[in-house]
C-alpha positions as CSV (number, residue, x, y, z in Angstrom):
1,X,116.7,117.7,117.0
2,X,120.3,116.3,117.7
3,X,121.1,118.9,120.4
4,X,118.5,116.8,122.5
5,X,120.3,113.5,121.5
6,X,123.5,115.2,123.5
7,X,123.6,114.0,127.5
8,X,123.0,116.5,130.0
9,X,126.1,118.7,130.3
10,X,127.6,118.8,126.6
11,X,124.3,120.1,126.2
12,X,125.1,123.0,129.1
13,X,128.0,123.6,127.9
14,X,126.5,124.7,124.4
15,X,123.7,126.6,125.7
16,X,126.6,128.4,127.3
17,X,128.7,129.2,124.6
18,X,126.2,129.9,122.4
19,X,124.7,132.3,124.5
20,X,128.0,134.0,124.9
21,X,128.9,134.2,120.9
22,X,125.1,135.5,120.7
23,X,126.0,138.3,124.1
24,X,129.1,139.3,123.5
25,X,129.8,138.8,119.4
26,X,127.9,142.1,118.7
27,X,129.6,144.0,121.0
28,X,133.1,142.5,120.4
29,X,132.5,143.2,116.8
30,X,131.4,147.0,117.8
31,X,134.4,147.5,119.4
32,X,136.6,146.0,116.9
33,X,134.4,149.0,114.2
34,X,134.9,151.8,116.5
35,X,139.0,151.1,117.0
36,X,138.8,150.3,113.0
37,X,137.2,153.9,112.6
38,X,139.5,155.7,114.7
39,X,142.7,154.3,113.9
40,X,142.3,153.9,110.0
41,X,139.5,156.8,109.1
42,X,136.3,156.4,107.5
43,X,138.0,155.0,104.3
44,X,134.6,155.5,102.1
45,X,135.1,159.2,103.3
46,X,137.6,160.1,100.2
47,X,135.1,158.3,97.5
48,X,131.9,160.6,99.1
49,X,133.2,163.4,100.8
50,X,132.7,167.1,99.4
51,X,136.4,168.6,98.8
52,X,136.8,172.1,99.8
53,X,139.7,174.4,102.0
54,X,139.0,176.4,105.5
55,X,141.0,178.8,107.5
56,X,141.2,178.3,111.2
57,X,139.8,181.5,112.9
58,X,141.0,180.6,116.2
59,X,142.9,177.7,118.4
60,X,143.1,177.1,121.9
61,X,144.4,174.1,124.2
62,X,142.2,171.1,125.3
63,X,142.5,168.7,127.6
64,X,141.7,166.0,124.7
65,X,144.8,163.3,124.6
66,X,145.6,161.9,121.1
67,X,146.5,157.9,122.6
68,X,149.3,156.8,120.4
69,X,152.2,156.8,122.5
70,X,152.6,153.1,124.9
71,X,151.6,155.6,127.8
72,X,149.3,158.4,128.1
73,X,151.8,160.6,129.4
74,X,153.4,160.3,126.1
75,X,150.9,161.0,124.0
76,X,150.5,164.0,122.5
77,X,148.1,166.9,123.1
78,X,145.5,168.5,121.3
């Protein structure tokens, strides 16, 4: 009821900005989860995960760049 005691363009200007916490919030916060994820691990994985050992049958070169060099030509290579 007190957002329509507000004049005409405070009131604007927080239609705006909520509409842009409510837009780009979620995805903001997804992006935050997946660089969270991929930097740090799943951290819940040692707590559930099922130990066990593996042998590598074969390897080969990809084209798949691991990013953690300032620039991608020095990154490393998978």
């Amino acid at each position: 009821m007190s957002v329509h005691a507000l004049s005409a363009v405070p009131r604007v200007v927080l239609v705006i900005a909520v509409a842009g916490v409510l837009w780009w919030g979620p995805y903001a916060y997804a992006v935050y989860l997946s660089l969270s994820v991929m930097r740090n691990g799943d951290r819940r994985l040692p707590e559930r995960g099922i130990p066990g050992t593996a042998e590598v049958l074969s390897a080969k070169r990809t084209r798949t760049v691991i990013r953690q060099g300032e620039f991608a030509w020095e990154a490393p290579r998978l």
